[in-house]
C-alpha positions as CSV (number, residue, x, y, z in Angstrom):
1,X,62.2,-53.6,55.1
2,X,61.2,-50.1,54.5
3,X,57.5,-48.7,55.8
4,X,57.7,-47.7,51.8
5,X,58.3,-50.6,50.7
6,X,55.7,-52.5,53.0
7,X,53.1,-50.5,51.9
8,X,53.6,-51.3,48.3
9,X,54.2,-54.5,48.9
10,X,50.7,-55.0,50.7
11,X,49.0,-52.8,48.0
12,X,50.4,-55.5,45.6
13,X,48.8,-58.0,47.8
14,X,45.1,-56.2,48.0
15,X,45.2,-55.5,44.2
16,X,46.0,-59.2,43.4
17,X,43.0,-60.7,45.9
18,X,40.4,-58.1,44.5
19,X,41.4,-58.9,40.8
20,X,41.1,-62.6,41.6
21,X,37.8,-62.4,43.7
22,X,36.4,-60.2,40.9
23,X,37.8,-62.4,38.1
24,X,35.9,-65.4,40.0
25,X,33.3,-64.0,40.2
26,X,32.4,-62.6,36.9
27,X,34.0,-65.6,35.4
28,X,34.3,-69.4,36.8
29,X,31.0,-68.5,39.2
30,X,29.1,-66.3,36.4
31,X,27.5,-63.8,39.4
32,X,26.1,-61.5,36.8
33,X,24.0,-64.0,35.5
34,X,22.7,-65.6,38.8
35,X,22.3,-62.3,40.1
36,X,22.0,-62.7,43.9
37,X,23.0,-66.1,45.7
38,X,22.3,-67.1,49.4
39,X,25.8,-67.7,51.2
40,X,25.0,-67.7,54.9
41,X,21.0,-66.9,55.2
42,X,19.5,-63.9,56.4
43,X,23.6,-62.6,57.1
44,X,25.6,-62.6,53.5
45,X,24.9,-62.9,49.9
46,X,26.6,-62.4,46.5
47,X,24.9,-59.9,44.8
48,X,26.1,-58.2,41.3
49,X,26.1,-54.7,41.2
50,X,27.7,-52.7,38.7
51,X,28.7,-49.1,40.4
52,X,29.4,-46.7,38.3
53,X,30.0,-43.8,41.0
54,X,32.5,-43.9,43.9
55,X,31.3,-45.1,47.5
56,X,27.7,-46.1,47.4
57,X,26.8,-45.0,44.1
58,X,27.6,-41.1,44.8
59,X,28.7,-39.3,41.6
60,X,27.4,-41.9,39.1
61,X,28.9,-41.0,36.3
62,X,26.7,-42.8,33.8
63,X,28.6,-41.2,30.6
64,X,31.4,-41.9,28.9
65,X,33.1,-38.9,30.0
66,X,32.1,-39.1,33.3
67,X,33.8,-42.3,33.6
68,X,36.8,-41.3,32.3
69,X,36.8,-37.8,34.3
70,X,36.2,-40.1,37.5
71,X,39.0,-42.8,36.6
72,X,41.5,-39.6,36.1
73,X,40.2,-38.4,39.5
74,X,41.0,-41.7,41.4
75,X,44.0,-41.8,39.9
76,X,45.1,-38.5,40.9
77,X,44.1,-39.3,44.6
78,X,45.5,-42.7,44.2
79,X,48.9,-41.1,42.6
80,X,48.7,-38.7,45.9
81,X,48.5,-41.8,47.9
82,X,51.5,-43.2,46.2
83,X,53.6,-40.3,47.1
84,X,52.6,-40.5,50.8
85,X,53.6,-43.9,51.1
86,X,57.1,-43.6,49.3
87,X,57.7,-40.8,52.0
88,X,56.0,-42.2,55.3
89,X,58.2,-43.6,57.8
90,X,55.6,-45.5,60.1
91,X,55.2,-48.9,59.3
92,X,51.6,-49.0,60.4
93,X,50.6,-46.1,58.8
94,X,52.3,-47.4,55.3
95,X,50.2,-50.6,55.4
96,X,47.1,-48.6,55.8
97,X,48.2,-46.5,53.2
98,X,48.9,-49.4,50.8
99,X,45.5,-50.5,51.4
100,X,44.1,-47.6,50.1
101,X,46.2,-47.7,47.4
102,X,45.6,-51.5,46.2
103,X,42.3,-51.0,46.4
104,X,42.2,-47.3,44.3
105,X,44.0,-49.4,42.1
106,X,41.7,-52.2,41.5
107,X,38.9,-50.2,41.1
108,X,40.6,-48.3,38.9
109,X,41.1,-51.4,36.8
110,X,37.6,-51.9,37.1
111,X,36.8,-48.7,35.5
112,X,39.1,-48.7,32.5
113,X,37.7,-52.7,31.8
114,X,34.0,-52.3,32.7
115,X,33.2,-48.9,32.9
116,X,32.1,-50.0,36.4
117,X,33.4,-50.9,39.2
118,X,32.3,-54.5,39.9
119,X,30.6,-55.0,43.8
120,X,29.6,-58.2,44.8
121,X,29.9,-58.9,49.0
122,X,26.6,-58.0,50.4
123,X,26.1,-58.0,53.9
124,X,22.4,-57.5,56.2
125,X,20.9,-58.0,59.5
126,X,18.3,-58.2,61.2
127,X,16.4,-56.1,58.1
128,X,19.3,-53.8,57.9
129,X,21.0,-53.9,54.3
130,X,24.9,-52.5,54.1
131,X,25.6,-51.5,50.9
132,X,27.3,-53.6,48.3
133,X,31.1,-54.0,48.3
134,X,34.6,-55.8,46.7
135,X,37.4,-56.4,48.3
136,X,39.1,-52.9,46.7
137,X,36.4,-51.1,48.7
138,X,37.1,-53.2,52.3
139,X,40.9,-52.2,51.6
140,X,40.2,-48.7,51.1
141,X,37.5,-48.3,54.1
142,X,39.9,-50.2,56.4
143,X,43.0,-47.6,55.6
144,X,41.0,-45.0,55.9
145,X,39.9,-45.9,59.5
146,X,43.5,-47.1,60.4
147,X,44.8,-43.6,59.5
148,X,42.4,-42.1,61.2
149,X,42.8,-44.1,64.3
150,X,46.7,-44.1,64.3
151,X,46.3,-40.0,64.1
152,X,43.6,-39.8,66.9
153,X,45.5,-42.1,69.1
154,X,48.8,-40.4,69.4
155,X,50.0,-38.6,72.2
156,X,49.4,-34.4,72.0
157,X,51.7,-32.3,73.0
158,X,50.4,-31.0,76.5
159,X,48.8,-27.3,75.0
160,X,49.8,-25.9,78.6
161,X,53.6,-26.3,77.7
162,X,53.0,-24.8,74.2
163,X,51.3,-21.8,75.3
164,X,53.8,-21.2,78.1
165,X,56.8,-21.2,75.3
């Protein structure tokens, strides 16, 4: 199989878990209406949030246009994304980069449905709150450190050979 075609098959993947975690959760186990609910005291909750920016509530774009000016902006980036993948020829670095695109993706969903982007895994300890996430978010975040891992972590060229050429 293809890096390229890995990647999109694992960005299929990540879409279809956050669109069933968020259907779920909205839906069969009504979230918005309980709110908040205990899963593993003082560690993890649900807890609804409805984010109408990009990563933790930056940007909120609480108008209609601003939605729709943000939705055409992650899909440009996520489009971008696309184009990566289709051309990458590491494997590791296509599965990050279908991460990030399965989870543009299902936000993006989110967006054009909601006008929001629905968050709902809460994490804290020890007083410390992290912000408010989905599944689409963990993707994204996870990519983005993979990529940025898989680039610090290759070998350089030794700089004394380059500058003697």
């Amino acid at each position: 199989m293809t890096p390229a075609r890995l990647g999109l098959r694992f960005a299929l993947v990540v879409l279809i878990l956050d669109q069933l975690s968020k259907w779920w959760i909205l839906g069969p186990f009504a979230l918005p209406a309980k709110v908040t609910v205990p899963v593993i005291d003082g560690f993890f909750n649900l807890t609804m949030v409805w984010n109408r920016g990009v990563s933790m509530g930056l940007f909120r774009a609480d108008s209609d246009a601003g939605r729709w000016l943000l939705t055409g902006l992650t899909g440009a980036i996520a489009a971008l994304v696309a184009y990566w993948l289709l051309k990458e020829q590491s494997r590791a670095q296509a599965l990050a980069l279908g991460g990030i695109l399965g989870g543009a993706i299902g936000n993006i969903a989110d967006r054009v449905r909601f006008g929001a982007v629905a968050d709902f895994l809460h994490f804290h300890l020890m007083g410390y709150s992290f912000y408010v996430f989905n599944v689409a978010d963990a993707a994204i975040t996870l990519g983005v450190a993979a990529l940025l891992f898989i680039g610090l972590a290759r070998p350089r060229h030794d700089q004394k050979a380059e500058t003697n050429e």
